[in-house]
C-alpha positions in Angstrom: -0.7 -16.0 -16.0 1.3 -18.5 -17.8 1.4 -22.3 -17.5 3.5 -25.2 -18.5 2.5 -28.6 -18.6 4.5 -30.9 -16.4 2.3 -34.3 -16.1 -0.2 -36.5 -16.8 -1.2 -39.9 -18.4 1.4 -42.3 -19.8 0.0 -42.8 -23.1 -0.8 -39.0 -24.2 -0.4 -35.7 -21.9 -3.1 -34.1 -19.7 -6.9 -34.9 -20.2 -8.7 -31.6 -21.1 -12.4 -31.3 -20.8 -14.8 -29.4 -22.5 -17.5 -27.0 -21.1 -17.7 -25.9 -17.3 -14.9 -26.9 -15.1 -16.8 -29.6 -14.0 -18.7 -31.4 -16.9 -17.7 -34.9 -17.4 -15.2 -35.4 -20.0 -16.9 -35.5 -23.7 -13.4 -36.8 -25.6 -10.1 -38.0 -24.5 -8.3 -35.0 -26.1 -5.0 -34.1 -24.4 -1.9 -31.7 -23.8 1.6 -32.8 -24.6 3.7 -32.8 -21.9 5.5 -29.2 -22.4 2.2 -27.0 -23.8 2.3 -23.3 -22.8 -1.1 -22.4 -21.8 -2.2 -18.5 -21.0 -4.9 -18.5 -17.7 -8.4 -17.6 -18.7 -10.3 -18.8 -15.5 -9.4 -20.6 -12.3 -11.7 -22.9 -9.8 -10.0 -24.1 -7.3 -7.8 -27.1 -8.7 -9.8 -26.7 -12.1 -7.9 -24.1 -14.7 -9.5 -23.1 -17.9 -6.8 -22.2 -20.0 -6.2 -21.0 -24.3 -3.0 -22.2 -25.8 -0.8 -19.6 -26.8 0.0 -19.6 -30.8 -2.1 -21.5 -33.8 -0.9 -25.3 -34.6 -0.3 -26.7 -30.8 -1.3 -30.0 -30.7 -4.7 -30.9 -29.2 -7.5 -28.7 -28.4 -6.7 -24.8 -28.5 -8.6 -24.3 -25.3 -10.5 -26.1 -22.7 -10.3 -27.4 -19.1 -8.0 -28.9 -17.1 -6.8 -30.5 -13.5 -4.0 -28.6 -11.8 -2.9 -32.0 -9.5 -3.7 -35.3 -9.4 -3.1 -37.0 -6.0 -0.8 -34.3 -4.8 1.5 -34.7 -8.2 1.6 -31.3 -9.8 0.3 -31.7 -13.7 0.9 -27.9 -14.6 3.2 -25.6 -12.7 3.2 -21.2 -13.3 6.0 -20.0 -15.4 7.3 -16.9 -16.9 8.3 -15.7 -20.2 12.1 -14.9 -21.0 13.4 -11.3 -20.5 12.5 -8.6 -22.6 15.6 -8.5 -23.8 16.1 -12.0 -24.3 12.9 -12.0 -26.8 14.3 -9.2 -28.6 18.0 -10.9 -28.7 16.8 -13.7 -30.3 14.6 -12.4 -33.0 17.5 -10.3 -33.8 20.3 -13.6 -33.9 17.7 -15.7 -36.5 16.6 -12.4 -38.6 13.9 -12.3 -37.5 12.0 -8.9 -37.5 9.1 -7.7 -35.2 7.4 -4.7 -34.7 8.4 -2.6 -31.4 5.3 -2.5 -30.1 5.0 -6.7 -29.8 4.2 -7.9 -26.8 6.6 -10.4 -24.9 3.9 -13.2 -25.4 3.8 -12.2 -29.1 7.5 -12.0 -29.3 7.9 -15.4 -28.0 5.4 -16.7 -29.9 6.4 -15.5 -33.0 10.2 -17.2 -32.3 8.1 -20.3 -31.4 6.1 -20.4 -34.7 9.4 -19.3 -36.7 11.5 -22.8 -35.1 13.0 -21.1 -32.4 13.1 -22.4 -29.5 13.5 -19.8 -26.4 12.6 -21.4 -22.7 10.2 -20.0 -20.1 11.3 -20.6 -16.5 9.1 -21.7 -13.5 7.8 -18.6 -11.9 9.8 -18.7 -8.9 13.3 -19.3 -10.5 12.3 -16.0 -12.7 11.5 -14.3 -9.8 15.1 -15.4 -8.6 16.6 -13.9 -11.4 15.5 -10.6 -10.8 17.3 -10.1 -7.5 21.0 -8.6 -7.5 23.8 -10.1 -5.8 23.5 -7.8 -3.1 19.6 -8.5 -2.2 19.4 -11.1 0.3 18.1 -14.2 -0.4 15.3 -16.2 0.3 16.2 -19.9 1.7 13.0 -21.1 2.6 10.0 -22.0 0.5 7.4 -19.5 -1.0 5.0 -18.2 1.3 7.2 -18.6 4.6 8.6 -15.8 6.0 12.1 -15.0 8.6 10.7 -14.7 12.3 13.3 -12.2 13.3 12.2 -9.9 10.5 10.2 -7.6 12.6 9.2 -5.3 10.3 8.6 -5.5 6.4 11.1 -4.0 4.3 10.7 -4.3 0.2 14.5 -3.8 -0.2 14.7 -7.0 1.7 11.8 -9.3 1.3 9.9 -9.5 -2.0 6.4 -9.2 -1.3 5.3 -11.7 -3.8 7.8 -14.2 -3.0 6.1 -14.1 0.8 3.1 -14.4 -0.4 4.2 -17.1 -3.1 1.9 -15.2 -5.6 3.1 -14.1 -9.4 3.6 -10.4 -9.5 0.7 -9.7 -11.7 -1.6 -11.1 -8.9 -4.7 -9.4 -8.8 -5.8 -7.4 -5.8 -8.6 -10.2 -5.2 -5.8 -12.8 -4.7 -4.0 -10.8 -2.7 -6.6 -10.1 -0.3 -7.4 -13.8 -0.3 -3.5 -14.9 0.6 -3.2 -12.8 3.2 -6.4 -14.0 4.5 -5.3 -17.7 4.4 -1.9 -17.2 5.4 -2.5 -15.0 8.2 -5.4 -17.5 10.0 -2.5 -19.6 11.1 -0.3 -16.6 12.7 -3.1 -13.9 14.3 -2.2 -13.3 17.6 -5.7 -14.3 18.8 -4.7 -18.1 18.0 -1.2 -17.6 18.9 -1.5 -15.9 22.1 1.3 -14.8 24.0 3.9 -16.1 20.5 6.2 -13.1 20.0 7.4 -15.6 17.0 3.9 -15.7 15.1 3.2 -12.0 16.3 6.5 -10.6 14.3 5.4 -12.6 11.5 1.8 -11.8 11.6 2.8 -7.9 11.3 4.9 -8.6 8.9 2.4 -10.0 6.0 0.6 -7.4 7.5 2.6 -4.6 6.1 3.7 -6.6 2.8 -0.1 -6.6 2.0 -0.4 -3.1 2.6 2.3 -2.4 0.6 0.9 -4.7 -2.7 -2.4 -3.0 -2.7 -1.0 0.7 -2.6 -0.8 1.2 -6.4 2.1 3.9 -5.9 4.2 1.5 -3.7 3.6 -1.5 -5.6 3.9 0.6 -9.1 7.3 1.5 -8.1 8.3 -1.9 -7.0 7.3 -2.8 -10.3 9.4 -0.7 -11.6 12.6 -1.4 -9.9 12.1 -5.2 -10.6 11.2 -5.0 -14.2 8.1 -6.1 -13.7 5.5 -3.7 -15.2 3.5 -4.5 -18.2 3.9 -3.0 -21.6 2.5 0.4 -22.2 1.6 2.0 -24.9 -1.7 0.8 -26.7 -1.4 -2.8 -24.9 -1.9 -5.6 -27.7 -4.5 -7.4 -25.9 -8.1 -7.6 -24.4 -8.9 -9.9 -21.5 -12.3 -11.4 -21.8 -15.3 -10.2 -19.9 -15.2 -13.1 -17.4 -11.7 -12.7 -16.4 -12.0 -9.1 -15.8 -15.4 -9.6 -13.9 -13.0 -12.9 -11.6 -10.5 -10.5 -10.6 -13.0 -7.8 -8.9 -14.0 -8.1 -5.5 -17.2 -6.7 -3.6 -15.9 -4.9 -1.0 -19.0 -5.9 1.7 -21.1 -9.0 1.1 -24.2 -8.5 -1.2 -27.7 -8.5 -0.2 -31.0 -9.2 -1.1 -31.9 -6.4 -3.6 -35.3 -4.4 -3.4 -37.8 -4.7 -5.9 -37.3 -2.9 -9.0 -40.5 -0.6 -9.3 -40.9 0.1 -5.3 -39.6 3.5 -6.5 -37.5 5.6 -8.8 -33.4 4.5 -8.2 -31.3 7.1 -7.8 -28.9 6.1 -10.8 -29.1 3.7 -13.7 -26.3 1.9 -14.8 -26.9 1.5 -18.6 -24.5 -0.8 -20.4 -23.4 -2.5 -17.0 -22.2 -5.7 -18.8 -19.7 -4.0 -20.8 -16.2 -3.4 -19.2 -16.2 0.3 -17.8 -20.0 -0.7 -17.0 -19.0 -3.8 -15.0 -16.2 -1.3 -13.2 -19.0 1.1 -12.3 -20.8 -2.1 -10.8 -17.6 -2.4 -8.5 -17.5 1.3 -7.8 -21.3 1.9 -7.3 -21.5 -0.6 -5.0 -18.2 0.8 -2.6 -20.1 4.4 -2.9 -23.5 3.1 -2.4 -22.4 1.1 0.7 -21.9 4.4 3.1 -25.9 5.2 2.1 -25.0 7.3 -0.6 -27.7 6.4 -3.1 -29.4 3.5 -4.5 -29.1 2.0 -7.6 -29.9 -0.3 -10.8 -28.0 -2.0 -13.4 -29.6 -2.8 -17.0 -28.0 -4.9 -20.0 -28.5 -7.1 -22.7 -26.3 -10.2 -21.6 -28.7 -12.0 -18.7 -25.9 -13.8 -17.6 -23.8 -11.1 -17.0 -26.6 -9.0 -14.9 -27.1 -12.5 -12.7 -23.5 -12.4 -12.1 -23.4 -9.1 -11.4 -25.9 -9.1 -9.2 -25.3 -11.5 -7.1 -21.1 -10.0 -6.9 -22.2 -6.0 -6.2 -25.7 -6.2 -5.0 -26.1 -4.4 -1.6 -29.3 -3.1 0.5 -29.3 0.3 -2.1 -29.0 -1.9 -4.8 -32.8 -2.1 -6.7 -32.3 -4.9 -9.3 -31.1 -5.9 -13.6 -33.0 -4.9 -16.0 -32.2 -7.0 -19.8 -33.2 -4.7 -22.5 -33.3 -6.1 -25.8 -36.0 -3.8 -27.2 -37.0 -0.3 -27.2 -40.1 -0.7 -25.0 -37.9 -2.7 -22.5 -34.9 0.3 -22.6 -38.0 2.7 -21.9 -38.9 0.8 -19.6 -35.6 0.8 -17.9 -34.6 4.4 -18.2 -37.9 5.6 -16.6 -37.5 3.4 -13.7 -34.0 5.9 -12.5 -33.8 9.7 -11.7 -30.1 9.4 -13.4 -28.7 7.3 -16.1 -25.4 6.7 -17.1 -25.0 5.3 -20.0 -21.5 2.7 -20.8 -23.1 1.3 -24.0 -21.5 1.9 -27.2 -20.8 2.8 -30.4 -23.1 6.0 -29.2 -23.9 5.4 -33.1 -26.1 2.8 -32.2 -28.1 3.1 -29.2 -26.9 6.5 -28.1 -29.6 8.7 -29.4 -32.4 5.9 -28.5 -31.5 6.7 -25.1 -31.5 10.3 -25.1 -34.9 10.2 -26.5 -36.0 8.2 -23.8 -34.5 9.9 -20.7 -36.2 13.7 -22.2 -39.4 11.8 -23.0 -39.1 10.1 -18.8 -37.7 13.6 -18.2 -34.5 11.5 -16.6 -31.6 13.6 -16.7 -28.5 11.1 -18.7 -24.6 11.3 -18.1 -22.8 9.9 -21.3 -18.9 8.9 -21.4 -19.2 9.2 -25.2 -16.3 9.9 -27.5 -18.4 10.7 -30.8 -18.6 13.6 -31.8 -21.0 13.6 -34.3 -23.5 12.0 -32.0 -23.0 14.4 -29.8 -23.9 17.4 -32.6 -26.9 15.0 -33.5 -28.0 15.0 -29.9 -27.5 18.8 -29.2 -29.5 19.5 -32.5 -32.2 17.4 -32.5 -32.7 17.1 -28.6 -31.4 20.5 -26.7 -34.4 22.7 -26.8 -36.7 19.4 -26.2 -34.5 18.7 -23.1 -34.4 22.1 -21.8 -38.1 22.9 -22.1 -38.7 19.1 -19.9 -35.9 20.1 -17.4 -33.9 17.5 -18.5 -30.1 18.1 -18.4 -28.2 15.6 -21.4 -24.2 15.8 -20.0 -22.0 14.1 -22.5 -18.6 13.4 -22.9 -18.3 13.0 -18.9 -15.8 10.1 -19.1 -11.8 9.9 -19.5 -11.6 11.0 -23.2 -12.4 14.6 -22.4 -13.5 15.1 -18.9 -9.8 15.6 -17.4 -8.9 18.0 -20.3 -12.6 20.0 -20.2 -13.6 20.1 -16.7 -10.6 19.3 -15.4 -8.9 21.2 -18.0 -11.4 23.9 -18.6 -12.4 24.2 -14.2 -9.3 23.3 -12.6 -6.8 23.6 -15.1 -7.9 25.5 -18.5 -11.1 27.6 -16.4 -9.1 27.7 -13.4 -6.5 29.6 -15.4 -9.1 31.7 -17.3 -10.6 32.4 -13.5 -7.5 33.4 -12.2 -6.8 36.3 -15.7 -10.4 37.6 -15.0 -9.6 38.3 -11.3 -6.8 40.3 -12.6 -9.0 41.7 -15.2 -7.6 40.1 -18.1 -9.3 38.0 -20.7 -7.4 34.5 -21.8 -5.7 34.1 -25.6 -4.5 30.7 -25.1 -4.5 27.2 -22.8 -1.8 24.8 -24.1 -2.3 21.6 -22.4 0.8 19.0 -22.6 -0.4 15.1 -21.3 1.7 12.3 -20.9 0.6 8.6 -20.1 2.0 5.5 -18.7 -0.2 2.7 -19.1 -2.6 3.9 -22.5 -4.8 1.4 -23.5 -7.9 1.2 -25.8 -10.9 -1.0 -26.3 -12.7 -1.9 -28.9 -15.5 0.0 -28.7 -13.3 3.4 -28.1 -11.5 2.1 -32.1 -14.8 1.5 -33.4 -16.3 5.0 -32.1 -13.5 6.8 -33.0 -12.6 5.4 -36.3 -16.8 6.0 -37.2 -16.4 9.4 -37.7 -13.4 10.8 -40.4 -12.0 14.2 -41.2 -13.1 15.1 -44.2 -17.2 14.2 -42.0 -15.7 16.6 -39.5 -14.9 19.4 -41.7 -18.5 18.8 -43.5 -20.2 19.8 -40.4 -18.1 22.4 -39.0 -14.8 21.6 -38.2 -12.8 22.6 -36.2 -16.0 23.8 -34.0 -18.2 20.9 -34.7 -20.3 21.5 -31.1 -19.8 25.2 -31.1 -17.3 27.6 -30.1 -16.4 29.7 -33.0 -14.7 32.9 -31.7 -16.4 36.3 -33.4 -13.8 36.8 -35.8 -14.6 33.1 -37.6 -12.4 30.4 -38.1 -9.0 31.2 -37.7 -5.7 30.0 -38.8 -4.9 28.8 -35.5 -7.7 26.7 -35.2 -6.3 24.5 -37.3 -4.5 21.5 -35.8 -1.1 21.6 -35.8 1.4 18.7 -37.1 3.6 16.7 -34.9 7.3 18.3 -34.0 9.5 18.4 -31.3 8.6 20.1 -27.8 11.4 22.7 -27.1 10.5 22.5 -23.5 9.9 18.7 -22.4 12.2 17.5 -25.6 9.9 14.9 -26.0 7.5 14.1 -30.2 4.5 16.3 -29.4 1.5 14.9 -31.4 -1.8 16.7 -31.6 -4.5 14.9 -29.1 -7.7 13.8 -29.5 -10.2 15.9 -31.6 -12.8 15.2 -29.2 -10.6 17.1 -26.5 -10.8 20.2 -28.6 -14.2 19.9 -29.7 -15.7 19.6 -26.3 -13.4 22.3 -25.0 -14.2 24.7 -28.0 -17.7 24.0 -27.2 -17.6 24.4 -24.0 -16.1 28.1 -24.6 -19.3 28.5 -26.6 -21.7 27.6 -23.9 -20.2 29.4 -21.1 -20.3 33.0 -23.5 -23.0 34.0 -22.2 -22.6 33.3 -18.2 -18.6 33.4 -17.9 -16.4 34.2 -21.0 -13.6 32.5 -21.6 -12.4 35.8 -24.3 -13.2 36.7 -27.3 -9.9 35.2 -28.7 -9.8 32.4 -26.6 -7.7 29.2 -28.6 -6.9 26.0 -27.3 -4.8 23.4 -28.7 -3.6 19.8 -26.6 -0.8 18.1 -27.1 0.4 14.1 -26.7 3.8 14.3 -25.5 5.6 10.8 -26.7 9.3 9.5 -26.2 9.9 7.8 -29.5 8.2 6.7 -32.2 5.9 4.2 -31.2 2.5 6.1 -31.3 3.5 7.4 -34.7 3.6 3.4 -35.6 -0.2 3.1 -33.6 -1.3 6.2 -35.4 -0.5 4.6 -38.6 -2.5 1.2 -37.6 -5.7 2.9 -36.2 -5.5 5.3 -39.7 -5.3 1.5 -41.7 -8.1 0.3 -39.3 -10.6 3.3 -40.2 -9.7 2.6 -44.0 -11.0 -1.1 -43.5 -14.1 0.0 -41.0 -15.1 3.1 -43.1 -18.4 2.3 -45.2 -18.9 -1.4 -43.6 -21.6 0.6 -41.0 -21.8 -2.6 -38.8 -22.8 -1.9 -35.3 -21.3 -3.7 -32.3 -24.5 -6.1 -32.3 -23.9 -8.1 -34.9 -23.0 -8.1 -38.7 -20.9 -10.4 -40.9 -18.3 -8.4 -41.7 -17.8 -7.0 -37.9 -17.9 -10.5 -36.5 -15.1 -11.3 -39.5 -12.6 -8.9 -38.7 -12.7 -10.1 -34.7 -12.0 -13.4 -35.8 -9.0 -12.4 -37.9 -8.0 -10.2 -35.0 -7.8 -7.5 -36.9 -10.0 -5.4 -34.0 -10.9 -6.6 -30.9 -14.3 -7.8 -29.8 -16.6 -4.8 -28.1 -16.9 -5.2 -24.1 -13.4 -6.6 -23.8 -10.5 -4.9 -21.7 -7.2 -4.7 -20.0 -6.3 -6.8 -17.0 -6.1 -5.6 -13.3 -2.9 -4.8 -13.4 -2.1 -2.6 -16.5 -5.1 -0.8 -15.5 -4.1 0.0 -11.7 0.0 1.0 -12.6 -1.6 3.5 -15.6 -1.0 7.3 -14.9 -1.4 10.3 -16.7 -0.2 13.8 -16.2 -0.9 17.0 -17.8 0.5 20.8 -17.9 -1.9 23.3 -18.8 0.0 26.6 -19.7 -2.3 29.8 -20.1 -1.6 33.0 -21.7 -3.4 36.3 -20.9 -5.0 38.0 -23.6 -2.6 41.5 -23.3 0.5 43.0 -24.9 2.4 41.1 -22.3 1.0 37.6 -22.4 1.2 37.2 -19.1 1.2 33.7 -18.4 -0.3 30.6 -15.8 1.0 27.0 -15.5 -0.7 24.4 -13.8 0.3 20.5 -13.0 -2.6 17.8 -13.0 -1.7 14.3 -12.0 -3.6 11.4 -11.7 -2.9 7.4 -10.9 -1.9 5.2 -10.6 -4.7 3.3 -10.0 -8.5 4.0 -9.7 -9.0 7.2 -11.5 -5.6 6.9 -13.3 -7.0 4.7 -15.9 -9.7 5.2 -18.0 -12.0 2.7 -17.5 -12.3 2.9 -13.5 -11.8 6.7 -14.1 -14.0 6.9 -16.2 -17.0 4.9 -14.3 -15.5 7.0 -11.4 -16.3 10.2 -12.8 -19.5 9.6 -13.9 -20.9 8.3 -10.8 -19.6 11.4 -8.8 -21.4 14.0 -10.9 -24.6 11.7 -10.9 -24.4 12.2 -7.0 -23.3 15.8 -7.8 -26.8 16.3 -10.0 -28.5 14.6 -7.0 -27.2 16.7 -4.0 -28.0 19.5 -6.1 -31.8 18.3 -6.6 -32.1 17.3 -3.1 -31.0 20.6 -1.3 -33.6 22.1 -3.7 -31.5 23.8 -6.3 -32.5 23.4 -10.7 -29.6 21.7 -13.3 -29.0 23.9 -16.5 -31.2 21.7 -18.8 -30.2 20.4 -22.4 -27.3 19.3 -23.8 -24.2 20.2 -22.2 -20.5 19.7 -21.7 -18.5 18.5 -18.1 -17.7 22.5 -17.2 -21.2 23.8 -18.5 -23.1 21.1 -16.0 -21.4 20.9 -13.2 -18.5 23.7 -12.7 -21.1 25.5 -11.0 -21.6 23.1 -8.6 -18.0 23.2 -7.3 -17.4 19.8 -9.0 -13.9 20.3 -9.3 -13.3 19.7 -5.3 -14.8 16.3 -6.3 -12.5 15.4 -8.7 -9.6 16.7 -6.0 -11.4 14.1 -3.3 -11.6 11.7 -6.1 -8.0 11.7 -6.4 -7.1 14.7 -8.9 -4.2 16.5 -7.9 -4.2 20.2 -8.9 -0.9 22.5 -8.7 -1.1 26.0 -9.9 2.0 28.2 -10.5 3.2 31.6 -12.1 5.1 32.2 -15.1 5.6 30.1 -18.1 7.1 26.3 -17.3 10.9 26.6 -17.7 12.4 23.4 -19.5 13.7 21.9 -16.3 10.1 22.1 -14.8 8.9 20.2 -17.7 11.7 17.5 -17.7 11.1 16.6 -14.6 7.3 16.4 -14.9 7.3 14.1 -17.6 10.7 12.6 -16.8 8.4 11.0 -13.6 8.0 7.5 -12.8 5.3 8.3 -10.3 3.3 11.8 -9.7 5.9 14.3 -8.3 5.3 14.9 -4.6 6.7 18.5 -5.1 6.5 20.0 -8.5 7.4 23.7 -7.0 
C-alpha cells in the first residue's frame, strides 16, 4: 500500500524514527511534506514504511506516526492508471520495458522530471465507477439501510469496508469484525435498520474472501495486479503480517515426548512459512501433529507463537549438521522447503535414510535429484525409506497430476481399451506466474550443455528401448494452430520428472514402449520471450560464482544491485490468491489410428492455484497420504521416486480433486474453439463440454 505525506512539523516534514515502532527517536530526520512511501509494516497508528525511488530527501526508510491529535500526517493513495503511466513515458520519450511495474513506471517518470500525481485512495476508487454505477454519498465504511441485500454491481465491497482493494484477507476479517460489533442483532435487538445492515457486510465479506468472486471483481474494476513474472518480492515479515491463524495457538508439547508426525524443514522461508499456515488449519481437525525447524530463531518464535496448536510439538534452529540430525530424527515425515537443494538438499536425504524418516522434497533441481537417486536409492530402499522429490508446483501438477489424472489417466484409459500410449501433449496457461529467488538461483544452477553431459533429455531415466530419439528433443517456440496463442517449450524439470517417471513405472504399469511427452507454455505476446531473455542473462552472471544462498560476497552483491532478489522473499497476498493456472493434456494412442484423449485441469484461484500455497498444499497432503498408508498397516515403495511412482497407488489423485484440482476428461482431439475458450478464460470454465 501506498502513502503520501500530508503533515507534520512546521520547520521540516514528519519525524521518522529508527528501529521498532516504538523506540525513542535517535535523530530528528524527517519527510517533506509530499514523500511517497510504499507500506512495509503497520502497528496500529505506527507505519514502517521504504521510500519509493533513490535520492528522496531524508531517510530511505524508517518509522513513522500516522496522526497526531486526530490531524491525519499520511493519508493511502493510489498510483495513476496504467494507461496514464504509459501515456506519459510515451509524450517525454521516454522508453520502458513492458513488463515495468506501475510503481516502476512511475518512478522512473519521477526520477526522469516528470511529474505524474497519485490520487488519495478513495477519489481513485471513484474513478473507477461508470456513470451508470450508483454512487456512494456517505463516507467510507457506512452503508444504505434499505439496501437489504449485497449486490457488487451496486455497492463496492471495499468502499463499505473503507479498505484498499489489495487488502489482505487478515484485514478483511478484522473490518468486518469491528464494523459489525456495532450492528449484530444481539446488541441491536429488535432494529430491522441494523439487522439489514448487519447482513449486508455479512455478504460483502463473503464475497471479498471467495477468490473467484473477488478475482472477477478485480477484473471488472481494473484492479488486479500485474502478471507475468511480477517485478517484486515482499519481505518475509510482511508476508508472515498478512497471515492469519485460523484458531488461537496453544501451548506446544515438548519436542522429544515422541516422534511428530511431520517435519517442516525450511519453515522460515516463504512456501515454508505458508505450510506453517496450512499445517496448522489441517492439524486443527486432529489430523496429525507436527514440528517446524529453521535457521532464523526469530522467525521460529514468531512462528510459533502465530500457528502453534495442541498437535503442534515445537522449533527446532539448525545451524549444524548434528543439530539438522538431530531435527530430522525427531519426525516420521519431513518436508523439506529449504533451498538451493544444491546446498543442503543432499545433507538431508542422508539424514532421513540414516533416521530411516521417509522425506518429501518440492525441489526443482534436476541434477540433485540424479545425485540423490544415485548415490542414495538402493541405501533408501534397503532402510524402507521412501525419498519423493519434486512433490511441489514445478512438476507435481504436470507428473502426478499430469501423469495420474491427466497424462496416466489418459494412458489408463488406452490400456483399458488395449492400446498402449505414443504421445501426451500438455498445453498450460497462467494468470498470476511469479518466481522467487530461490526458484532463479536453482534453476539457473544447472545449464544445458550440464544437462546433456549427464543424459539429457532423460537425465532421471526414461529412455524408451529404441534410444534417444529425434522427438525427444525439445522443440522451439511457434505458433499454436489450435489456441492461436506463442507456444514456448516448458520447464525441463516437467519433462524430466515425467520421462522418469515413465521409466519407474516400466516395470509395474507401462506407459508404452514409444511413449513421448512434450509440454508446452502457451503465451499471448511477447513478454515471456523478453523474461526468457533476462533469466538466460541472469544464469550468464550466476554461472561459475557457486555461492550458496547462505552467504558469499558476490551473492550478497548482486541482491544489493537488485540484480536477483534475496532468497526467502515472495509475492504479496493478493497476486498469490487471484493466480490460476490451467492445462490441456491431449493423448494419442499408440495405433494406426492415433486414437486420441483430451483432458482439462484447472486450478485457482487462490490456495492451490499458486505455487507457493500449492505447493506447501501438496506436500502436506501426501505426507498425510504416506501416513494413512503406514497406519492402516500397508509398506511405501522405498527409494527415490517421482509424485506418480509414490503415491498414484494410493489413490492420491482424489486428494488433489478434494484439494481443489478439477479434472475433466473428453474424447477426441480439442477442436480450436475448445481451446479458445479454455485459455481465452478469465476464471476456470464452469462447463468446458
Amino acid at each position: 500500500m501506498l502513502w503520501q505525506v500530508v503533515g507534520g512539523a512546521a520547520t521540516g516534514g514528519l519525524r521518522v524514527r529508527q528501529g521498532a515502532p516504538l523506540c525513542a527517536p535517535e535523530a530528528a530526520e524527517r519527510l517533506p511534506t509530499g514523500t511517497l512511501v510504499r507500506e512495509l509494516q503497520r502497528e496500529g497508528q505506527r507505519l514502517h514504511f521504504a521510500c519509493l525511488g533513490d535520492g528522496v530527501p531524508g531517510p530511505a526508510e524508517g518509522w513513522v506516526s500516522l496522526s497526531l491529535r486526530g490531524r491525519p500526517l499520511l493519508q493511502p493513495v493510489a498510483l495513476p492508471s496504467r494507461a496514464t503511466l504509459q501515456a506519459a513515458c510515451e509524450d517525454n520519450g521516454i522508453q520502458a520495458l513492458a513488463r515495468a511495474t506501475d510503481i516502476e513506471l512511475f518512478v522512473l517518470l519521477r526520477e526522469m522530471g516528470v511529474e505524474v500525481s497519485c490520487l488519495p485512495l478513495e477519489d481513485a476508487l471513484d474513478s473507477t465507477r461508470t456513470d451508470s454505477a450508483p454512487q456512494e454519498t456517505e463516507e467510507r465504511g457506512a452503508w444504505l439501510a434499505e439496501v437489504q441485500e449485497f449486490d457488487a454491481y451496486v455497492t463496492d465491497p471495499y468502499r463499505l469496508f473503507g479498505i484498499p482493494y489489495d487488502a489482505t484477507d487478515k484485514t478483511i476479517k478484522s473490518t468486518y469484525r469491528k464494523l459489525s460489533l456495532k450492528l449484530h442483532p444481539d446488541r441491536c435487538p429488535g432494529d430491522a435498520a441494523a439487522a439489514a445492515k448487519f447482513r449486508q457486510l455479512t455478504a460483502a465479506k463473503d464475497f471479498l474472501l471467495d477468490p473467484y468472486q473477488r478475482r472477477a471483481f478485480n477484473e471488472v474494476h481494473g484492479f488486479l495486479t500485474p502478471t507475468v513474472n511480477v517485478a517484486w518480492w515482499s519481505d518475509w515479515d510482511e508476508v508472515f503480517a498478512e497471515l492469519e491463524a485460523e484458531i488461537g495457538t496453544r501451548p506446544p508439547r515438548a519436542l522429544h515426548a515422541e516422534k511428530a508426525d511431520v517435519l517442516l524443514l525450511g519453515a522460515t522461508g516463504l512456501t515454508g512459512t505458508l505450510a506453517c499456515m496450512v499445517m496448522s488449519r489441517q492439524a486443527a481437525v486432529g489430523r496429525r501433529s507436527w514440528a517446524i525447524a529453521g535457521r532464523d530463531g526469530r522467525k521460529l518464535l514468531l512462528l510459533q507463537q502465530k500457528f502453534a496448536n495442541e498437535a503442534f510439538r515445537g522449533a527446532y534452529r539448525v545451524e549444524t549438521t548434528e543439530e539438522l540430525e538431530e531435527a530430522i530424527a525427531s519426525a516420521r515425515v519431513v518436508l523439506d522447503f529449504t533451498g538451493p537443494s544444491h546446498d543442503l538438499g543432499s545433507k538431508v536425504a542422508q539424514a532421513c535414510v540414516a533416521a530411516k524418516t521417509h522425506l518429501i522434497d518440492n525441489t526443482g533441481d534436476i541434477m540433485f535429484s540424479k545425485l540423490v537417486k544415485e548415490t542414495l536409492d538402493q541405501e533408501a530402499k534397503a532402510a524402507g525409506v521412501a525419498l519423493l522429490l519434486h512433490a511441489g508446483y514445478v512438476s507435481m501438477p504436470t507428473d502426478f497430476g499430469a501423469a495420474w489424472a491427466k497424462v496416466w489417466r489418459l494412458v489408463q484409459e488406452f490400456r483399458g481399451k488395449g492400446m498402449a500410449t505414443r504421445k501426451v501433449d500438455v498445453y498450460t496457461y497462467t494468470q498470476g506466474f511469479v518466481m522467487s529467488g530461490t526458484s532463479l538461483l536453482t534453476g539457473t544452477k544447472t545449464t544445458i550443455k550440464e544437462l546433456n553431459a549427464n543424459g539429457a533429455p532423460f537425465v532421471l531415466g526414461g529412455v524408451r528401448p529404441e534410444g534417444v530419439r529425434t522427438e525427444d528433443r525439445t522443440d522451439v517456440p511457434h505458433k499454436d494452430e489450435n489456441s492461436t496463442m506463442i507456444a514456448y517449450p516448458g520447464l525441463n524439470v516437467e519433462r524430466q520428472v515425467v520421462r522418469g517417471t515413465c521409466g519407474l513405472m516400466d516395470e509395474i504399469e507401462p506407459y508404452g514402449p514409444n511413449f513421448l511427452f512434450k509440454d508446452w507454455f502457451l503465451v499471448v505476446d511477447k513478454r515471456p520471450e523478453e523474461m526468457t531473455k533476462q533469466e538466460s542473462a541472469q544464469a550468464s552472471r550466476l554461472s561459475g560464482i557457486g555461492m550458496s544462498l547462505a552467504g558469499g560476497g558476490v551473492h550478497s552483491m548482486m541482491v544489493e544491485q537488485k540484480k536477483i532478489p534475496p532468497p526467502g522473499w515472495g509475492p504479496k497476498e493478493r497476486i498469490r490468491q487471484e493466480t490460476f493456472v490451467t492445462k490441456v493434456f491431449v493423448g494419442t494412442a499408440d495405433t494406426d489410428e492415433q486414437e486420441k484423449l483430451h483432458l482439462v485441469m484447472n486450478a485457482g484461484p487462490g490456495n492451490v492455484g499458486d505455487r507457493y500455497e500449492g505447493t506447501a498444499t501438496m506436500m502436506i497432503e501426501a505426507a498425510f497420504c504416506w501416513l494413512d498408508q503406514l497406519d492402516s498397516g500397508g509398506d511405501l515403495r522405498g527409494g527415490w521416486g517421482t509424485p506418480v511412482y509414490h503415491l498414484s497407488h494410493l489413490d492420491f489423485w482424489k486428494r488433489l480433486e478434494h484439494l481443489g484440482f478439477a479434472y475433466r476428461l473428453f474424447p477426441g482431439a480439442p477442436s480450436s474453439d475448445f481451446m479458445h475458450r479454455v485459455f481465452s478464460a478469465t476464471l476456470p470454465l464452469a462447463d468446458e463440454s
